[in-house]
C-alpha positions in Angstrom: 125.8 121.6 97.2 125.1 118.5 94.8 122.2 117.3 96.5 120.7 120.6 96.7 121.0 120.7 92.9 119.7 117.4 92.6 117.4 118.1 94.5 116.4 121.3 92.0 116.5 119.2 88.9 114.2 116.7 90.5 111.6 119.4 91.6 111.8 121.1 88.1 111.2 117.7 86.3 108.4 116.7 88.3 106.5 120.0 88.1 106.8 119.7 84.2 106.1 116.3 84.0 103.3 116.6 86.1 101.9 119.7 84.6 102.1 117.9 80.8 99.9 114.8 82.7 97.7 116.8 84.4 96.9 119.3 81.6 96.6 116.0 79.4 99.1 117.1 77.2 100.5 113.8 78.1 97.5 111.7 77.3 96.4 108.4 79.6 98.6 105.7 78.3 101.0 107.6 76.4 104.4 106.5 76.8 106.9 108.8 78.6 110.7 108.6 77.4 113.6 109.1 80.4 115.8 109.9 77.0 113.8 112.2 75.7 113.2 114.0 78.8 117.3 114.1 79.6 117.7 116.0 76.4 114.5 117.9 76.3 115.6 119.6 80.4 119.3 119.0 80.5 119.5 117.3 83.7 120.7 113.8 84.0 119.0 110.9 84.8 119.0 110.4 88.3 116.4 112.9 88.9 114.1 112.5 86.3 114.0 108.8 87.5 113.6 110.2 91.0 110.5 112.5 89.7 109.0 109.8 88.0 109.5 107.8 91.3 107.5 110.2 93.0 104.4 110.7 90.0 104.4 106.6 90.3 103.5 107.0 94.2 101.0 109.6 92.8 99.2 107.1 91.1 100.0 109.4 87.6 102.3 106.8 86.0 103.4 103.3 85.7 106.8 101.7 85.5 107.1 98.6 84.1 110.6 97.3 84.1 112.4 96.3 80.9 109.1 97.6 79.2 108.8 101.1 80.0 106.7 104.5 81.6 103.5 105.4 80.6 100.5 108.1 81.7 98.4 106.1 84.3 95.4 105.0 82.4 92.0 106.9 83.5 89.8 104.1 85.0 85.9 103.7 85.6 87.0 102.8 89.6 89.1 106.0 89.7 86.4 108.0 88.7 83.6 106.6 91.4 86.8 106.4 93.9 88.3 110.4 93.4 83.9 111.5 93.2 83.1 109.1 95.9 85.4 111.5 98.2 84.7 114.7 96.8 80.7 114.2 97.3 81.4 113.4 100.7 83.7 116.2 101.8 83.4 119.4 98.9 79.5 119.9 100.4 80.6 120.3 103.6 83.5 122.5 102.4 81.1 124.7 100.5 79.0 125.1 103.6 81.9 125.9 105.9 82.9 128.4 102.9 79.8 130.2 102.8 80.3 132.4 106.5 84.8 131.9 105.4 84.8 133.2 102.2 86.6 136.8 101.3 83.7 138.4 99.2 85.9 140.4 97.1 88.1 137.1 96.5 84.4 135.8 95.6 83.2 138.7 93.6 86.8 138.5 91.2 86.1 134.6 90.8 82.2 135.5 89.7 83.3 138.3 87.4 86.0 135.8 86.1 83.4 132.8 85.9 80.7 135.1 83.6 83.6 135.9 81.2 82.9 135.3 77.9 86.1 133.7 77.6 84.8 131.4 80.7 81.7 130.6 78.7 83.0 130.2 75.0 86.7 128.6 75.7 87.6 125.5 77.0 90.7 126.3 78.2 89.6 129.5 80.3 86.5 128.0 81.4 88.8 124.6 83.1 91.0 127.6 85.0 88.0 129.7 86.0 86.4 126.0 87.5 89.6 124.9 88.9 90.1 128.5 90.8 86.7 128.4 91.8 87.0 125.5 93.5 90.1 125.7 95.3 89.2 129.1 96.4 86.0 126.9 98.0 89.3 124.8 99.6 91.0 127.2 101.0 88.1 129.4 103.0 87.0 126.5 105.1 89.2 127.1 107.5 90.3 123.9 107.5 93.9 123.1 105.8 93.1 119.2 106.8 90.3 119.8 104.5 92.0 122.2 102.1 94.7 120.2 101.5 93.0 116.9 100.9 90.7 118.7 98.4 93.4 120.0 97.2 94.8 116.6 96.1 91.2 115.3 94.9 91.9 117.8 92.5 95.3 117.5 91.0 93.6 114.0 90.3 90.6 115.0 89.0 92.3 117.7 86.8 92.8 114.9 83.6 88.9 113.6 83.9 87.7 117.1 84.3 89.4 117.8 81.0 88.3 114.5 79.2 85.0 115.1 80.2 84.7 118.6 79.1 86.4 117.6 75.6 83.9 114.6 74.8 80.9 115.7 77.1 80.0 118.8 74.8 76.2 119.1 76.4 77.2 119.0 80.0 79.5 122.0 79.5 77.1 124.5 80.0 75.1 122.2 82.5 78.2 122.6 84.6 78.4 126.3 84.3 75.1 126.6 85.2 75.7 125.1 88.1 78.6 126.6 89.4 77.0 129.9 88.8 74.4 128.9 91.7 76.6 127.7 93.8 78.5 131.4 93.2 75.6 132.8 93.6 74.4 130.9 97.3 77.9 131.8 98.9 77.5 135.2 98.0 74.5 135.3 99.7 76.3 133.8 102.6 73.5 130.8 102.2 75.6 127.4 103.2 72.4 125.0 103.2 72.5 126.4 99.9 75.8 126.2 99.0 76.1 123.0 100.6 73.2 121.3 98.3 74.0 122.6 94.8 77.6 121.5 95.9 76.8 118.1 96.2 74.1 118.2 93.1 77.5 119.8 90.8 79.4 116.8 91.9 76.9 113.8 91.0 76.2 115.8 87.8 79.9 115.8 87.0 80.8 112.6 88.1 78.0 110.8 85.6 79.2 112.7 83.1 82.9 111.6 83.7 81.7 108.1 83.8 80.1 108.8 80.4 83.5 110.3 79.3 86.0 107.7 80.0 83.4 105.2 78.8 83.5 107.1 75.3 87.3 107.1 75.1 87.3 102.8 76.5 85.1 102.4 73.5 87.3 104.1 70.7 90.2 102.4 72.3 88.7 98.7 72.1 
């Protein structure tokens, strides 16, 4: 009965102290207080250490005995690493999803995407992008693929939202491009889809590269 409450306390901590990272609430470098944390969800220490553990493995903080936890720091190599991968693997994804995808699944997610609350507000237009492309995921047919993209994303999630902060002009770029792409698997095209896939995510990989260079050069 402990350990399944343990076991509770750690799951709830993670998914908040994940979430707060990931939404960048918790900004790259920021430092993360166990004390804080205790009083803040009312567990005890043993499994926020335990979720912290865990976000350490996930390459979303960093422990430094006797000096303490921090956000893991949004690198140049991540960026080219976490794109690298997704240029390789989300084109063929989008092609698998073009003959996969549930068209009324497809036709919410366009309806969604040419919201004006998509268009005019950062927040909603980060969840529309997000859902689009995890519904992309999860029609190849593939949960090898789907889960691994999956992943790529949870990653991506804090340069996504960096970039589209300090990268005000590739904003609409973006949504201009995801509209195609939209637009080629309703048409059941996947050469199509496939190709403004792969075009989205160079696009959006130089302008991460341009984002986190922004925020290395107010830091130094």
């Amino acid at each position: 009965m402990v350990r399944n409450a343990n076991e509770t306390f750690k799951t709830h901590a993670y998914n908040v102290i994940r979430g707060r990272i990931l939404s960048c609430e918790l900004q790259p470098g920021a430092p993360i207080s166990e004390q804080d944390l205790i009083k803040e969800l009312g567990i005890s220490r043993t499994p926020i250490r335990e979720a912290l553990n865990r976000l350490e493995a996930e390459h979303l903080v960093t422990i430094y005995p006797k000096r303490g936890i921090f956000v893991t720091e949004v690198s140049i190599k991540d960026i080219m690493d976490i794109y690298m991968l997704r240029e390789a693997i989300e084109p063929i994804a989008a092609r698998l999803a073009a003959t996969n995808m549930d068209f009324d699944k497809l036709k919410a997610l366009h309806d969604k995407y040419y919201s004006q609350e998509a268009r005019h507000d950062l927040e909603s237009y980060i969840e529309a992008d997000l859902e689009f492309h995890k519904l992309v995921a999860e029609s190849t047919g593939n949960m090898y693929l789907e889960q691994i993209l999956k992943n790529l994303y949870a990653q991506n999630s804090r340069i996504r939202i960096i970039s589209k902060v300090r990268i005000k002009e590739h904003e609409a770029e973006a949504w201009l491009e995801v509209t195609k792409v939209i637009e080629a698997l309703m048409d059941r095209d996947p050469s199509r889809a496939e190709d403004l896939m792969k075009k989205h995510i160079r696009n959006g990989n130089a302008s991460a590269l341009k984002a986190i260079g922004f925020v290395h050069e107010e830091k130094g």
